[in-house]
Every structure is written in C-alpha cells, then in structure tokens.
N, C-alpha and C positions, 0 to 999 in steps of 0.2 A: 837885437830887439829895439835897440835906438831908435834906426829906423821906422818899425811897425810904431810907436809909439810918437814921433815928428807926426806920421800920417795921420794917426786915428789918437788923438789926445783924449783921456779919459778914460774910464773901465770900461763903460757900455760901446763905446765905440771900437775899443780895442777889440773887445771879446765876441763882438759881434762882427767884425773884418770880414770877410771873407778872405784876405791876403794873408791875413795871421793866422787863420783855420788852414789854408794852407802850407806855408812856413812851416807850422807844427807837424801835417803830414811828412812832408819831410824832413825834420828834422827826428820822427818818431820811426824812418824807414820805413812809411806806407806807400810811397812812388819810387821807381825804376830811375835811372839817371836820363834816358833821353826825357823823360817825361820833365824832370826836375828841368834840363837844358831848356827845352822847349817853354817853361813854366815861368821862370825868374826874367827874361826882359819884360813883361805882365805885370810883375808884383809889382817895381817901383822901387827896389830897392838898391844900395849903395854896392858898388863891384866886393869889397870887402865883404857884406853880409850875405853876397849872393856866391861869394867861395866859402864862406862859414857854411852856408847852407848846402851846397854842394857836398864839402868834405861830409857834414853830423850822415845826411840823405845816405851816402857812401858806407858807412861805417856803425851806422844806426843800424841793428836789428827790429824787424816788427811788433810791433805791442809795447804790451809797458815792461819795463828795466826794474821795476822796483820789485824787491826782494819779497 
C-alpha cells in the first residue's frame, strides 16, 4: 500500500485511484491471473508490490472473508 499512497497522498485521492480500486480487485480475488499479469505494469507499482499482489490475487477467494 506504500506504493498506492507515494502516488495518490491523501484520502480523497487515495480512495478515489482508480489504481487502488484496482489493487483491491485483486487483492479481494475479483481478476483471473493473466488479467492481473496484464494489469500491474499500468498501476505503477514497485516489483515487490506487484508479487504482493500477484501471490493475495492468487490465493484470494471472491468477496468478502469476513466472518
């Protein structure tokens, strides 16, 4: 989240991203992995954040986790 937050400094800017809206796609398991492949040189973001998001995308189940 470092990343998204170097880019878009602030709440309104953060929450309004559209990189971060996607980020969360993925990391919430709502994209396929070529999609994610395809998607992450676009965002901007660090090789690090962009295997983060990779592995969550991967192992993430769809919707929400909370109990």
């Amino acid at each position: 989240m470092k990343d998204f937050y170097k880019m878009f400094p602030g709440d309104a800017a953060f929450t309004d991203s559209t990189a971060t809206t996607r980020a969360n796609a993925i990391a919430g398991g709502c994209m396929p992995r070529p999609q994610i492949e395809a998607l992450l040189p676009n965002l901007g973001v660090s090789d690090s954040t962009g295997k983060a998001l990779l592995q969550w995308g991967a192992t993430a189940q769809p919707g929400c986790a909370a109990p």
